[in-house]
Structures are given as C-alpha cells and as structure tokens.
N, C-alpha and C positions, 0 to 999 in steps of 0.2 A: 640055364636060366640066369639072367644078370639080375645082379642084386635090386635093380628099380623094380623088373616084374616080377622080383623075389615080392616086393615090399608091396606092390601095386596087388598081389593076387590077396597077401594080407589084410588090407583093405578091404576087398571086395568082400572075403570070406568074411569076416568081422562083418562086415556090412549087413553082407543074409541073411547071416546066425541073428543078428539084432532085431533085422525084421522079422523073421521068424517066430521068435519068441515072443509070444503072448507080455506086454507090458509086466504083467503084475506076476509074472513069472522069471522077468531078467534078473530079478533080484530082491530080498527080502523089503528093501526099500525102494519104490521106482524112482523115486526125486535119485536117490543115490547111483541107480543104474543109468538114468541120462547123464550124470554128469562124471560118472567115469566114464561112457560111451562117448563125449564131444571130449573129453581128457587126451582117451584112447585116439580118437579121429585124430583131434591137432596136432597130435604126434606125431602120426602116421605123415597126414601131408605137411608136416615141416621136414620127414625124413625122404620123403619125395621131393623136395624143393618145390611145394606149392606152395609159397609163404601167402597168397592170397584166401588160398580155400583154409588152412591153417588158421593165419587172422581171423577170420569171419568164425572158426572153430571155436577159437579163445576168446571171442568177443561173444559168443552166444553163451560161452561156459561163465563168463564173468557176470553176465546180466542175471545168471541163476544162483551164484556163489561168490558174492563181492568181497567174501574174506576171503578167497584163497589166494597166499599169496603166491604161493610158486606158479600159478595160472598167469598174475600179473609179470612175475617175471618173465614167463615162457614169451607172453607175449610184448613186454621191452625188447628183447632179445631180437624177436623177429624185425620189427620196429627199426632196430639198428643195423640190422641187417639189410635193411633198405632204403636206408637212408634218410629215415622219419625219425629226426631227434630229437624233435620237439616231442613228438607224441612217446618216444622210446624213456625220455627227462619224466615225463607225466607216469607212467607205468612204474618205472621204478622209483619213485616216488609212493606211491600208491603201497605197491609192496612193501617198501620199507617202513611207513607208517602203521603197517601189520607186523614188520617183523625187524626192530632195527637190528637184526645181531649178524647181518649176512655181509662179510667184508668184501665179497665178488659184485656183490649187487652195488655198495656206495663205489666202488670202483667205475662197473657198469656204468654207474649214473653219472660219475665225474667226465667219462670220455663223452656221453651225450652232451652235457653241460660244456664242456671243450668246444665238439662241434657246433656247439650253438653258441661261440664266443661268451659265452658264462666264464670267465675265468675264475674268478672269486670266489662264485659256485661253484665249480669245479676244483677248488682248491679244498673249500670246507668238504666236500666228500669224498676227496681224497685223506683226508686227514682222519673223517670217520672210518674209513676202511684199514686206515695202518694201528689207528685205535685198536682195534677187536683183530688186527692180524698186522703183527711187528716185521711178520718177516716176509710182504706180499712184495717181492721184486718189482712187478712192473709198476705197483703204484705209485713205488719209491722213482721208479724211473721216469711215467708223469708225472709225478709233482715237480723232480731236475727241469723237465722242458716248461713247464708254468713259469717257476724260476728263472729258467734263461730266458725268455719271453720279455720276462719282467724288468731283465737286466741285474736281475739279485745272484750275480754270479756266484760269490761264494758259499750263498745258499744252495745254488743249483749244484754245486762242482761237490758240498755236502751231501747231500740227497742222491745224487748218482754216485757217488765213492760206496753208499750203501747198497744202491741197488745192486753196482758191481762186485760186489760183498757176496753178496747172495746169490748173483748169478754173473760171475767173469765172463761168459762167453755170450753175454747180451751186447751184439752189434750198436744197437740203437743207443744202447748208453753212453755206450764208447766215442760215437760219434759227436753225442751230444755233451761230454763232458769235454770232446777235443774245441768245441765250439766255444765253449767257457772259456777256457784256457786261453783259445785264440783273441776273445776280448776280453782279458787279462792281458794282453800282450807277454803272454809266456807262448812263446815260440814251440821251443825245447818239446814242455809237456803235452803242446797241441799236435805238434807231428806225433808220437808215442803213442799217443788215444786212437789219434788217426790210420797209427801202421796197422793197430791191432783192429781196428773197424775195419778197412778194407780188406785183412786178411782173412777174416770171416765172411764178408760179403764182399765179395771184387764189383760187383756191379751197384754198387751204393755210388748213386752219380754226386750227393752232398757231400760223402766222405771225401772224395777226392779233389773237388771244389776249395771244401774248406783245407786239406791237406796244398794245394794250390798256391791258396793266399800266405798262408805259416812259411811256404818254400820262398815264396819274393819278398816275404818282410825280412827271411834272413838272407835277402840277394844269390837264392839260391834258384836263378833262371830259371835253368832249364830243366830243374825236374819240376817246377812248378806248371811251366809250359806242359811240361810231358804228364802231368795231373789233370790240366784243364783239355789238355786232348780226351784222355779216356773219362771225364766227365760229359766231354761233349759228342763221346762216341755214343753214351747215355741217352741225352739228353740236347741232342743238336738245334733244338728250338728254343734254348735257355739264355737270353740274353745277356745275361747277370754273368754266366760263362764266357760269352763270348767277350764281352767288358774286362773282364779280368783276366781273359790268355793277352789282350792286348796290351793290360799296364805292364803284363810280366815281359813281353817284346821289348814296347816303349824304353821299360829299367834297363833292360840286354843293350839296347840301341839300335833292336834290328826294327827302323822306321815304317818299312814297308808294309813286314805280318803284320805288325800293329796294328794300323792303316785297314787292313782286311778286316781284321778281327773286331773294330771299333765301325765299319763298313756294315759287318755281320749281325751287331748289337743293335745297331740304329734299324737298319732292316725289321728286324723281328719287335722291336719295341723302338718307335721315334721320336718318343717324346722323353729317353734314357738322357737327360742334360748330361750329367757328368762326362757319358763316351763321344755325346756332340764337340765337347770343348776338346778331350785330347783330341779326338777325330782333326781338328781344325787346327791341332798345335803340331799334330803328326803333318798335316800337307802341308806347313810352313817350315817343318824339317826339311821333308824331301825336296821342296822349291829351293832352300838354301845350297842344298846338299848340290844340287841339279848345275846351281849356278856357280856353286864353289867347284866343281867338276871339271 
C-alpha cells in the first residue's frame, strides 16, 4: 500500500468511527470533539495534498476557535503554499497577535510580506524573529537580500557573514554575499563567494552569471564567456545573459559572438537599449573590419 492510500484509508476510517459515534459520546466535551475532529481532518488532507479541502477544514475550525493560534498558522502556511500572500500576511498576523513569541512564524510573515513587495514590512519581521531567535540562519540570510535589494551593501555583506556563521554550507547566501561584493567592486571576494556557491549548486544559473560579470571586470574573457555559457545552458531565455556573454566577446574583440549574442538579447527582450547600441557599435566593427580586409 503507498503511503497516500496508507493516509487516504486514515481518513476514511477516522471519518466512520466519527460518524458512528453518537455526538455526545465523541467526547466528554462535543464543542471539543468537532474541533479536534476538523483539527484531525485538516491534517489529514494537508497530508494528502488537498490544500483546498484542508483550507476549507481550517476555515471551519477557525470560525469555531478564533483563538487558536496554531489553527491560524496551519492555515498561513497552506496560504503560502499556494501562492496567497496576501491572505498567508493576514493569517500570520492573526496568529501572532495571539502569540507574538513564535520566531518561525514573524519569519513565515516576513517572506509573505516579501512576496507582496512589503519590504519594510518584511524587514520589521524579520527583525522580530531574530529578536526571540539570534541564531535563525535563514532570516539572517533574508534580511542580507532586503539589504542588497536596497543597496545597503555593507549591511547586506554583515547580515550574510552571520548567516554564513551559522550555516557555511548555505548556497544562497553565498551567492548573495558574492553579489555584494560584486557591487562593491571587489572582484577578488566576489569570485570566492561565487566558487564556493557553485560548488554546492552547479546549476545555480545567477551564481555563474554573476561569477561572469567579476571574470570581465578582471579582463578575465574567457572564463567569464565560459560562466555565461553554463548560465545560459540554465536558463537560455535570459536576456540579461545573453547581454553580458556579448560585452565579455565585445572586451576579447571577438566582434562576431558578440554580434550573436547582442542578436540573442534583443530577440528575447527588444526593448534591452543598452545591447541595441553595442549591437549597432558591433556591425560598425565588422563593416570596418570588412572594408579594412
């Protein structure tokens, strides 16, 4: 039997046994037996991945028990899980107005607050959550990307030193702290961030992107080329890639890729000005080239 019609017969059984039982028999309380009974339910089909019948579980549980907060978080959670983060912001709100002391949940809230461009918002609840827990790695690690966001580099490049503190083998910080670095124009420490990002994730198409651009500011071609290749082995619809194997050509003087590659950018996005103009400075090479030939 697989574990869904393990969980599915769960269910069902639960379900019987409920109706079976005479109300005032489920339990010495019956307000108490419905609402661990829709508790028990929304559990169930959030472990089935019915986040619909689920919801609808935790929305009936909530209409009878408006203090529980873990009811509200169960259902933020789902919430975010589907991409309602507006409504996911709202829940865990609600919860933590019942219980501010839960540093998972002002986390929770801050990533809703994120996707809902709340940054600010998202900053103050981050900050609640490292409050009541010093040593939550990943909040440390969004607050770094709010930071760079913002352009508060050395806030950012602070804030991810700690998260890496707490967890060195966290990809995303690494990438993210290589990014700092990069506009800092510290070269040097932006590839380092970068070797150690990709070597945990080889298929991180930003790490190699931004390890890219750090290789042609130090006029280092061709591994830059050979970065925006396996970026855009990734990610071949990313214009911004394509843009950037082309300045790293352009800087080589090999006119032609360039040409392609500023070809490729304009393609996919044609309103890219910046790769219109090399584009245009590139065919005035090769015409030169053609006629100095």
């Amino acid at each position: 039997m697989t574990p869904y019609h393990r969980l599915l017969l769960r269910a069902l059984v639960f379900a019987a046994i409920m109706a079976a039982l005479p109300y005032d028999a489920a339990a010495d309380n019956p307000r108490d037996a419905e609402l661990a009974a829709l508790g028990h339910q929304a559990r169930l089909w959030t472990e089935l991945d019915r986040p619909e019948r689920a919801l609808a579980s935790y929305t009936a549980l909530l209409q009878r028990a408006p203090q529980d907060s873990a009811a509200w978080l169960a259902r933020a959670r789902l919430f975010a899980r589907q991409g309602e983060h507006a409504s996911a912001a709202a829940d865990f709100e609600r919860a933590l107005a019942l219980d501010a002391s839960d540093a998972e949940a002002w986390y929770q809230l801050s990533l809703a607050r994120y996707e809902l461009g709340q940054r600010a918002a998202a900053i103050e609840a981050l900050e609640a959550a490292l409050q009541r827990a010093p040593a939550h790695a990943a909040a440390w690690g969004q607050l770094g990307v709010l930071q760079l966001q913002a352009r508060a580099f050395d806030a950012a490049i602070e804030s991810l030193d700690t998260a890496l503190k707490l967890d060195p083998h966290d990809g995303d910080a690494l990438r993210n702290r290589g990014s700092a670095w990069l506009h800092k124009r510290d070269f040097a420490r932006a590839v380092a961030d970068l070797d150690a990002a990709i070597r945990l994730n080889p298929q991180d198409a930003t790490a190699h992107g931004n390890r890219g651009i750090a290789f042609t500011r130090q006029a280092e071609f061709t591994r830059a080329i050979a970065d925006f290749d396996a970026a855009l082995q990734l990610q071949p619809d990313n214009a911004v890639l394509h843009f950037n194997r082309g300045v790293a050509f352009e800087a080589r003087g090999d006119w032609a890729p360039a040409l392609a590659s500023y070809d490729a950018a304009l393609r996919l996005q044609p309103g890219l000005t910046p790769a219109q103009q090399r584009r245009d400075a590139a065919v005035r090479q090769l015409h030169q080239r053609k006629r100095a030939g």
